[in-house]
N, C-alpha and C positions, 0 to 999 in steps of 0.2 A: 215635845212640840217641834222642834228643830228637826225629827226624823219626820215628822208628817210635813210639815213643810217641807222638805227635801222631795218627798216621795211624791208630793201632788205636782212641784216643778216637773219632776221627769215620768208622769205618768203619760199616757198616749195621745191623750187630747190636746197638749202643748208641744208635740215634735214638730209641729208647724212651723210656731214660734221660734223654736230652736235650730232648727232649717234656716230662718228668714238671718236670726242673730250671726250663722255660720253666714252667709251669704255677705253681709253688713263689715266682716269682718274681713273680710275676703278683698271688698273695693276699700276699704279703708286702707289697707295691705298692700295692692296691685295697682290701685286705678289711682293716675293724678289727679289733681281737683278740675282742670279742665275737662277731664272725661268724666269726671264724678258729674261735675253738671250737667251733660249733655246725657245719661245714662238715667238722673234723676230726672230731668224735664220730660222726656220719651214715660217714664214711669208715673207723672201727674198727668200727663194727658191721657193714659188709661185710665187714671182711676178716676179722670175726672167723666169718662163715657162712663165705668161700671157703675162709680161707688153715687147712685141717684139721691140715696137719703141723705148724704153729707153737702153734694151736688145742693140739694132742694134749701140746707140749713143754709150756705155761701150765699146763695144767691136772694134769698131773704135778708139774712144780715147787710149783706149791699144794696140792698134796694130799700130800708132803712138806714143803712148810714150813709147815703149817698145817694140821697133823692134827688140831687142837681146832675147825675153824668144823666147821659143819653141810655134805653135800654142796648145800644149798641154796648155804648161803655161801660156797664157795669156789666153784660155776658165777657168781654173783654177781662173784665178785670177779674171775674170769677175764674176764665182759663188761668189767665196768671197764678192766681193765686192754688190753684192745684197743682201746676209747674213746682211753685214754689215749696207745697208737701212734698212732691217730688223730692226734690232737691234735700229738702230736710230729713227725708229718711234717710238717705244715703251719709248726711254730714253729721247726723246721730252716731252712725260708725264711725265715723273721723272721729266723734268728740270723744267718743269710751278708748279707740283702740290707735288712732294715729299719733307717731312722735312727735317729738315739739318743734325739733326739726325741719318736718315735714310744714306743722302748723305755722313756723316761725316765716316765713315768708306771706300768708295770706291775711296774718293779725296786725289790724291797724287801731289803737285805743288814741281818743280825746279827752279833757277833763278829768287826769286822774289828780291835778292838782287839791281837786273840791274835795277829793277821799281823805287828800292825805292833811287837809286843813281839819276837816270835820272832825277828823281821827285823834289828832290833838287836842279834843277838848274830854278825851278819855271818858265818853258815855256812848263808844262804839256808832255804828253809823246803820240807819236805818234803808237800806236800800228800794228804792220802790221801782220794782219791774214791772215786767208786760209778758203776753204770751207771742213774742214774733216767734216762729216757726223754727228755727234755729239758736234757741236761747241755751242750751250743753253747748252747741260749739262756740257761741260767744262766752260761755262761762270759764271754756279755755282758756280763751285769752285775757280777759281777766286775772283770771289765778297766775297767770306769769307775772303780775303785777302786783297782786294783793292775794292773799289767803280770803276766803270769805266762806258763810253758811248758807245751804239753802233750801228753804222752808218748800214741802213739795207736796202734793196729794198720792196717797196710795193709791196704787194701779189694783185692776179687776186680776187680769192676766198674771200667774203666779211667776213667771217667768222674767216678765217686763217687770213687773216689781220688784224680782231682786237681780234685772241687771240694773236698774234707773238708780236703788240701792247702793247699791254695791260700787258704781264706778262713780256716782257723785259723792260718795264716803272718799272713794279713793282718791279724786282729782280736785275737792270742796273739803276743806276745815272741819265741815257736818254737813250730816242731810237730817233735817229736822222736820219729823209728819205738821200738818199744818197744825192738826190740830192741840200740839205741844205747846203754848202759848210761854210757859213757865221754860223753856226750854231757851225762846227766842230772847226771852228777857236774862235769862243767863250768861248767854252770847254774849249782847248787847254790854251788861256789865263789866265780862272781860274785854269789851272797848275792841271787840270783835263784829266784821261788815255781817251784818244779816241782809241775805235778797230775799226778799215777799213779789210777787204776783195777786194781786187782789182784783185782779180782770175776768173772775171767771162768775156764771152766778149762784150765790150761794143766798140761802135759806136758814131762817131762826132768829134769835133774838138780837144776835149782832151782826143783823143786814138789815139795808134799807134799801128803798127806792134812789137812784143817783142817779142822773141824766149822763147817757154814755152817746158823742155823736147827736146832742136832743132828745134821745130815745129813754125813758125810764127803764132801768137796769137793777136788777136783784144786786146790789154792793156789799160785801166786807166792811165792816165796821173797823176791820184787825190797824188796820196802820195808824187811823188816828188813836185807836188805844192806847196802843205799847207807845207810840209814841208820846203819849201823855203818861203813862207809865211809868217810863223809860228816862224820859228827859234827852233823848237820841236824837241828834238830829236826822234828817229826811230828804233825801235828793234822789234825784231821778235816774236810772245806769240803766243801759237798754243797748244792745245791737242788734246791727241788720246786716243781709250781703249786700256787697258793693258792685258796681256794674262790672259788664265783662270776667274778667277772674284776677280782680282783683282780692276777693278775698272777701272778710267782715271787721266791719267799724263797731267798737266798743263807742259808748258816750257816758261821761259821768256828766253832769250838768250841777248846778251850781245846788246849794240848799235849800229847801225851802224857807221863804221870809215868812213870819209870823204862822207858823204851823206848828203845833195844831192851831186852830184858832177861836172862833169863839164858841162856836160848838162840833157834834161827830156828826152832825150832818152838812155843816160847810167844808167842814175837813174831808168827809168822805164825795161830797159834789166837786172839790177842789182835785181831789185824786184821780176821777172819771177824766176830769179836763185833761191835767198832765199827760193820762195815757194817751188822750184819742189827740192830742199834739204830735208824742211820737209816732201814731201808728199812723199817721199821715204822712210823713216821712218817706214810706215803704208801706204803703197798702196792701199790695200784694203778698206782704211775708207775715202782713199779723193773722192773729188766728181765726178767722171767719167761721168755718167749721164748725167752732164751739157753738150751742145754743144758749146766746151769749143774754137773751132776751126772754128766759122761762124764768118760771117761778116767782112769777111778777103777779105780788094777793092783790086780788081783786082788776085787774088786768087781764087782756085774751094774749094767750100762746101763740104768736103769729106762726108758727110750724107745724 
């Protein structure tokens, strides 16, 4: 099994991939973070002319979740927000391959008091994330502070899946497939931080409809579970970049009060909310891209 996975990584139809990782590795290596920025922005404003079908998904998403800007300002914020993949391909190599060194001047964390409170009541700590655009380089900075796991979806690309593998094993506690659930509660009991992302949509018996931004959103059931589970507590860790080059802010925010609660549909309604708090923060940097609004029964596919 291990030789055919090896063999499919380095068969011909992924030397692309393996070109792009060489290249990644390269400005991670060479280029400061000032030029990384400017290198990455130049790179989201191509793809935001090429790449039409991801283009078409941003600008839906915005014009649902943001039916108060002007169409001025939501084409505005869809440029941005391609900047900002921009940017996050490039900080993807920083987060696999640049020293700490390097990173220790541009990481700036708040809130790790709430970790280290939660942490003491030894039933591990339920992290609940978000997909901002650069969540590997804020997970650096992190780890300089806390050891933590994280729960992630396997990749198509056999290449991206075991570099995504491989360097969040190396730089993260564990990398745990989402859908290991027995895995996240083991963590949890060694009074170990679990990150989840429950922002993306997902389909079956344990999702439901949750209002994301007003919008009915295909939801993860996963956090109020384990958390009921678990007995973990649940608070909110999320970074973004900061203006100029200054670098990225980690945020731990405090626990959640009465969570879970009375049931896994106010739990999971109450989880939409918390995200679409952070991801106003920094609009530009969450994930828009994603077709964050499919798979919604009995609802139209706005895409």
């Amino acid at each position: 099994m291990a030789d055919s996975a090896r063999f499919t990584r380095f068969s011909p139809r992924t030397w692309p991939t393996w070109l792009l990782l060489a290249l990644l590795w390269l400005v991670s290596k060479l280029a400061s973070y000032r030029v990384a920025l400017g290198i990455g922005r130049q790179l989201g404003r191509i793809g935001y002319r090429v790449a039409a079908r991801r283009r078409h998904i941003t600008e839906v998403n915005i014009s649902l979740c943001f039916p108060n800007l002007t169409p001025a300002e939501q084409s505005e914020l869809v440029r941005q927000h391609f900047e900002s993949i921009g940017i996050g391909l490039l900080m993807l190599g920083f987060s696999w391959w640049a020293s700490d060194k390097k990173l220790q001047p541009l990481s700036h964390v708040t809130g790790l008091e709430h970790l280290d409170r939660s942490l003491q009541q030894g039933k591990g700590v339920l992290m609940l994330g978000m997909h901002f655009i650069d969540l590997d380089l804020v997970g650096r900075i992190l780890r300089r502070h806390h050891p933590f796991a994280v729960v992630y979806r396997k990749h198509e690309n056999p290449v991206i899946e075991y570099a995504f593998s491989h360097y969040r094993t190396k730089h993260f506690s564990r990398a745990i497939p989402r859908e290991d659930v027995r895995a996240v509660l083991r963590a949890l009991k060694q009074n170990q931080i679990v990150w989840i992302a429950p922002d993306q949509a997902m389909r079956g018996k344990h999702s439901l409809l949750a209002p994301f931004f007003g919008v009915p959103a295909a939801t993860t059931t996963i956090i109020s579970r384990i958390a009921r589970l678990s007995g973990a507590p649940v608070l909110l860790g999320f970074g973004y970049r900061l203006p100029g080059n200054q670098g990225y802010l980690f945020e731990a925010q405090p626990p959640l009060q009465e969570f879970p609660g009375e049931s896994v549909e106010s739990d999971t309604a109450r989880v939409n909310l918390e995200i679409e708090k952070a991801a106003r923060i920094a609009p530009e940097q969450y994930l828009w891209s994603h077709r964050r609004f499919k798979r919604r029964r009995g609802l139209p596919n706005p895409y």
